[in-house]
Phi, psi and omega in degrees: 000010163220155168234195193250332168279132183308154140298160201257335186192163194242185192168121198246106190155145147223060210264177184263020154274297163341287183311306169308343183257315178300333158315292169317310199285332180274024191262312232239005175083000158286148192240107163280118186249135145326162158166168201196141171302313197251122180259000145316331137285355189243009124299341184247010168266329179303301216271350189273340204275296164351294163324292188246303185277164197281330182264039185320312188309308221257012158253137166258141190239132130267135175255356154243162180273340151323302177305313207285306185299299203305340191271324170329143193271138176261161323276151214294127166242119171236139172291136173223122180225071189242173153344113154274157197120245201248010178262350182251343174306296206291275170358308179291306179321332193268331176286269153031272170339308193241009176271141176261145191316145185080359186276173193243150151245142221211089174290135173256350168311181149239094161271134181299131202293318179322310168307304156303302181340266208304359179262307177296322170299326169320296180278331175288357190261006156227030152098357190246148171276111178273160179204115196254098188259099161317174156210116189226149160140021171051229204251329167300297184326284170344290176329301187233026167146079179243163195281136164252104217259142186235122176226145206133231196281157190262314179294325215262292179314357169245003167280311150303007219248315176275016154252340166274342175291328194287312206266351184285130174324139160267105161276164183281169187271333194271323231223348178061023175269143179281129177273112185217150197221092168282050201231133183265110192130322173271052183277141166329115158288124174071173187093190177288129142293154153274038172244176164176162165268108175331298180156171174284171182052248192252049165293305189333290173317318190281322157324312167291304179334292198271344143020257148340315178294296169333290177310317193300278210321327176297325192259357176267331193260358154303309173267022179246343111346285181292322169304305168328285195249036162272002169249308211259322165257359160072013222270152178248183191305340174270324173327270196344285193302343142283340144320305160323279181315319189287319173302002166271355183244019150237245197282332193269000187313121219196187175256310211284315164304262173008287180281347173302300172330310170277320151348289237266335188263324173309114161308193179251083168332303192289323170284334216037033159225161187043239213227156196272327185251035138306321182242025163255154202295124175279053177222123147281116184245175191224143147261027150106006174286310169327278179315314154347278201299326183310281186322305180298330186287286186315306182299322183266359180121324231269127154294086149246079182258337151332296183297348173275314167353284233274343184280296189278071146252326184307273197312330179299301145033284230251336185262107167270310177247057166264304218266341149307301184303291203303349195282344187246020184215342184233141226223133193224159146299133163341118169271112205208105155308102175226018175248204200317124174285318164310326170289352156275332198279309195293326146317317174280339149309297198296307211271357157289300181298343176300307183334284174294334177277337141314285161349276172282020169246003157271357164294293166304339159275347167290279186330317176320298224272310149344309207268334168247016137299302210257023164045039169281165180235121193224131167247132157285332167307299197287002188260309195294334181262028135280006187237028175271333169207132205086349172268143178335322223263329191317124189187145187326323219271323203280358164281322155333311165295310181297342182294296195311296147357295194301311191277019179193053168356302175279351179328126158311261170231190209288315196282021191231002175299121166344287199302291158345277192293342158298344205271316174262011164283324161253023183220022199281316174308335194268312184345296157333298168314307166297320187277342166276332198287340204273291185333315205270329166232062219340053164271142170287115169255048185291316155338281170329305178313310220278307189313341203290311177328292207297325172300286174300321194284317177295317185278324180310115179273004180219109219216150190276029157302356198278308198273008172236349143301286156354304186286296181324300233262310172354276176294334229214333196059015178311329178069171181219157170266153187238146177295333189249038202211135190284157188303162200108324185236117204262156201234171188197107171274140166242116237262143342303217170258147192273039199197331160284112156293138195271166189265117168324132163307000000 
């Protein structure tokens, strides 16, 4: 469990996103030293790695953290793949101790970015480099290729940098399809990685975060899709999942599309009889990156109200059994169809790509409005293709985004991209269409609604806030701005008109 030679990087967590990355960084000829709080996971990841894999030699196991730091190359770069919160706290604190002034810690978590800020201003002010590594693509990824968003010291990132280019998903250069080779031993040769630097402090993380976001709003309106027409069409889950597939070989084309396609086709292991995903529980759980983003949206101002949606769509969810009492006491209409089915499927298709294409241009506008609170520098360009291949989110359309990016550095948001707005200018109608049939036979669609709002509200060059100033100045003394008075300079009446009698208690 030791050797004589330094190790090229270390890693603390041997949780199975841990394992799957210390898997990946030796695939790629790097030699990695282990540790686990509990070392009995970390002899039995040692000893599995012995068993099946080929690059077996270059994971190293410790059983102390002393040993684990001593073994490291300088300067020492460690993975930390714990609890984020107060469990990644203890850890730094523990490294810190036996770490030399210049060495790097390197969080892999999903740490709240505010939580990076302060950790690096911590560490750097005792001499050490920190780095807040988003990681997206789950436990495959992690193995053979997740998108890696790094955010921090620029000295630090290049010390990291050939080992997140070597382990990161590979895309075509041309064509932005993701290369992918699931063989342990066997990394991808050529393409684009799916990494860059982010930016300083917690850019990476809050990149990952809306992500994250990105992703809830992606998998509510893939299911609110699928509900239409298993509510409006009565079609069942294996139809429904060739629906899918064939919308995986055009414009929707996705991971998130992809594994949907196979869900929906998958039988019932235990009955053998009908589709397995019939008989999962209709409660959804989240682990608060989503809310992150709602919240983070809300405190600066930003409309993501998709991604918000798509967070309380979750919780509505969750009173499973609120929503059993109220379904026998509270009486909506009957859902009911009769006109083309194809010409419905293709319409709930248009009014999907809309959707998501909404998602992410309140994504990307949150990220706008982030990098000058946090005085970050963010190419958009370069964010969307790195999330072009190993992250949940990954999907055809993001090369599209990155074209967009490249050709307007400053584009405001996606929807003002050529290619986008032909795209929802001719698909804009069935969108309309679809979000009435679901009002009209009261199945829920929020996602849907809301990109549809945030689409109409964004193009409105006159929105009835003037008359919610009013109310604000009423009540409030809030004051208002006048249309024919330049922006900037604010007014204030006193409401009633002194000329009106006022109304008596």
């Amino acid at each position: 469990m030791s050797k004589k030679q330094p190790n090229d990087i270390g890693l603390i967590g041997l949780a199975v996103m841990g394992q799957n990355l210390a898997l990946n960084i030796t695939d790629h000829g790097y030699t990695i030293a282990v540790y686990n709080r509990t070392t009995e996971k970390m002899t039995d990841f040692i000893a599995r790695c012995e068993a099946k894999e080929p690059a077996a030699d270059r994971v190293i196991g410790y059983k102390t953290l002393a040993s684990f730091v001593k073994s490291l190359v300088k300067p020492r770069k460690v993975i930390i793949m714990v609890q984020a919160g107060r469990g990644t706290d203890a850890v730094i604190d523990q490294l810190t101790k036996l770490m030399d002034k210049g060495d790097i810690i390197i969080d892999g978590g999903n740490a709240h970015w505010l939580d990076t800020i302060r950790r690096e201003k911590d560490l750097n002010a005792k001499g050490f480099y920190f780095i807040g590594s988003g990681v997206s693509g789950g436990e495959l990824g992690a193995r053979f290729g997740p998108s890696l968003m790094p955010g921090g010291a620029p000295e630090a990132w290049k010390h990291l940098k050939p080992i997140w280019n070597a382990i990161a998903a590979k895309v075509d250069k041309k064509t932005g399809a993701p290369l992918e080779n699931y063989e342990a031993g066997k990394p991808i040769k050529g393409g684009v990685a799916c990494t860059a630097h982010i930016g300083a402090d917690g850019a990476g993380h809050y990149v990952k975060m809306v992500h994250n976001g990105i992703e809830y709003a992606d998998m509510q309106l893939i299911c609110e899709a699928y509900n239409l027409m298993k509510q409006l069409l009565g079609m069942n889950a294996g139809d429904m999942g060739k629906v899918f597939d064939d919308w995986n070989q055009g414009d929707l084309a996705s991971y998130l599309i992809e594994i949907t396609a196979d869900i929906l086709q998958q039988k019932d292991p235990a009955t053998k009889r009908g589709f397995l995903v019939d008989k999962i529980l209709d409660t959804a759980g989240q682990k608060g990156t989503g809310k992150w983003t709602s919240v983070s949206a809300l405190d600066m101002g930003v409309p993501a109200n998709s991604i918000a949606e798509a967070v309380f769509a979750r919780c509505l969810s969750a009173l499973k059994e609120e929503r059993v009492t109220a379904s026998k006491k509270l009486k909506g209409p009957r859902p009911k169809y009769t006109g083309s089915k194809k010409a419905l499927i293709e319409a709930i298709r248009d009014a999907l790509y809309c959707s998501k294409v909404c998602a992410y241009a309140q994504g990307f506008q949150l990220m706008d409005e982030a990098q000058r609170e946090y005085n970050w520098k963010l190419n958009f360009g370069k964010i969307a293709m790195i999330w072009r291949g190993g992250c949940i989110i990954r999907a055809r359309f993001l090369q599209k985004i990155t074209d967009a990016y490249t050709a307007d550095r400053k584009l405001q948001n996606l929807l003002l991209d050529p290619y986008f707005k032909r795209q929802i200018s001719k698909a804009q109608a069935n969108w309309r269409k679809v979000v009435a049939l679901a009002a009209e036979n009261g199945i829920p669609a929020p996602a849907f609604m809301s990109a549809l709002a945030y689409f109409d509200g964004y193009r409105a060059a006159v929105l009835p806030a003037n008359l919610l100033q009013g109310q604000r100045d009423y009540f409030g003394a809030h004051t208002y701005e006048r249309t024919d008075q330049p922006r900037g300079k604010f007014f204030h009446t006193d409401w009633p008109d002194p000329n009106r009698p006022e109304i008596k208690a």
